[in-house]
TORKOL-4160 file (C-alpha; in steps of 0.2 Angstrom, whole numbers, padded with zeros to 4 digits, m for minus):
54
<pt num="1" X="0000" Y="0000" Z="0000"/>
<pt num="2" X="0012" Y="0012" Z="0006"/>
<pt num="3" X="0026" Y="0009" Z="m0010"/>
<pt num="4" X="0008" Y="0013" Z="m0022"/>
<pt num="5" X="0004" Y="0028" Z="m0011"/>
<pt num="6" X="0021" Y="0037" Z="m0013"/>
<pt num="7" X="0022" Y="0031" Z="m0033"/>
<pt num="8" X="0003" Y="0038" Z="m0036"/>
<pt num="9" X="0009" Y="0053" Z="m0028"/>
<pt num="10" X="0025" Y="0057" Z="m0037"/>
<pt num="11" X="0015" Y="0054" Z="m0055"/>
<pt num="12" X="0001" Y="0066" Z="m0048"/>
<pt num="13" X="0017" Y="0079" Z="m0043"/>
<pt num="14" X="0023" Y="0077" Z="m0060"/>
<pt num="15" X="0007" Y="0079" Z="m0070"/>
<pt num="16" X="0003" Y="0096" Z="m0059"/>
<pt num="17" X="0019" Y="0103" Z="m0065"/>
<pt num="18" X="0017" Y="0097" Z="m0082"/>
<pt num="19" X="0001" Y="0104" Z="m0083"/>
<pt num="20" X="0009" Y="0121" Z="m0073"/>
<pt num="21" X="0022" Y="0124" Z="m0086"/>
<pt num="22" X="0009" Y="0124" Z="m0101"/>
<pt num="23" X="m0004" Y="0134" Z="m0093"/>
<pt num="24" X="m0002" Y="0154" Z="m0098"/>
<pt num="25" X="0007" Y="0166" Z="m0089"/>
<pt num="26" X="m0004" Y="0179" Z="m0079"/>
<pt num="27" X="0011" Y="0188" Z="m0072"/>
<pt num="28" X="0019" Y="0202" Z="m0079"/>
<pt num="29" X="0037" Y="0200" Z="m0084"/>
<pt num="30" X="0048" Y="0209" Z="m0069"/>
<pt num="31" X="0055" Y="0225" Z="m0073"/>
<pt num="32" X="0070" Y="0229" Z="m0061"/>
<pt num="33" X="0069" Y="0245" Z="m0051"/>
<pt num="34" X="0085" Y="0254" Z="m0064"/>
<pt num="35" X="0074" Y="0249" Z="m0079"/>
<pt num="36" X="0060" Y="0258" Z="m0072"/>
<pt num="37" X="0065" Y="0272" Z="m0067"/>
<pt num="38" X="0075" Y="0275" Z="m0086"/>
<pt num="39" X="0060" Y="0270" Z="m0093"/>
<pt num="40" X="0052" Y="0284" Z="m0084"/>
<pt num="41" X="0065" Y="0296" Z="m0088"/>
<pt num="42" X="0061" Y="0293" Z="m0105"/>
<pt num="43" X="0046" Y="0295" Z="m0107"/>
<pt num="44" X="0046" Y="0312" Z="m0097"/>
<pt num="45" X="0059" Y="0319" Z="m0108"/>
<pt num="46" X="0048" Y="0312" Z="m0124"/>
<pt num="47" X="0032" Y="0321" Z="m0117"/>
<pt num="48" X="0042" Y="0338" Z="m0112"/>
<pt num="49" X="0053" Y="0339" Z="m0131"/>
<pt num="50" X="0032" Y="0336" Z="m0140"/>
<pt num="51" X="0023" Y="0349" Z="m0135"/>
<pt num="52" X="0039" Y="0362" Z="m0141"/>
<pt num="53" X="0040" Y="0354" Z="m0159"/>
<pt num="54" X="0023" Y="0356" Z="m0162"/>
């Protein structure tokens, strides 16, 4: 009993993380701290040069 127990288990382990991997990611990809703030120092130089070549 306990030797079928512990091999059902480990296939029903192994089936959770197959069926983990190709299920679709919700999370958003991580974007370190640095990247942020670049990216934010873009975009505020984009939105202040805009209105002036207009």
């Amino acid at each position: 009993m306990n030797r079928q127990k512990k091999i059902k288990q480990l296939l029903k382990a192994h089936a959770k993380k197959a069926s983990a991997k190709l299920a679709p990611k919700n999370k958003p990809k991580y974007i370190s701290k640095a990247d942020r703030l670049k990216l934010a120092a873009e975009s505020s130089e984009e939105s202040a040069t805009t209105p002036e070549t207009e």
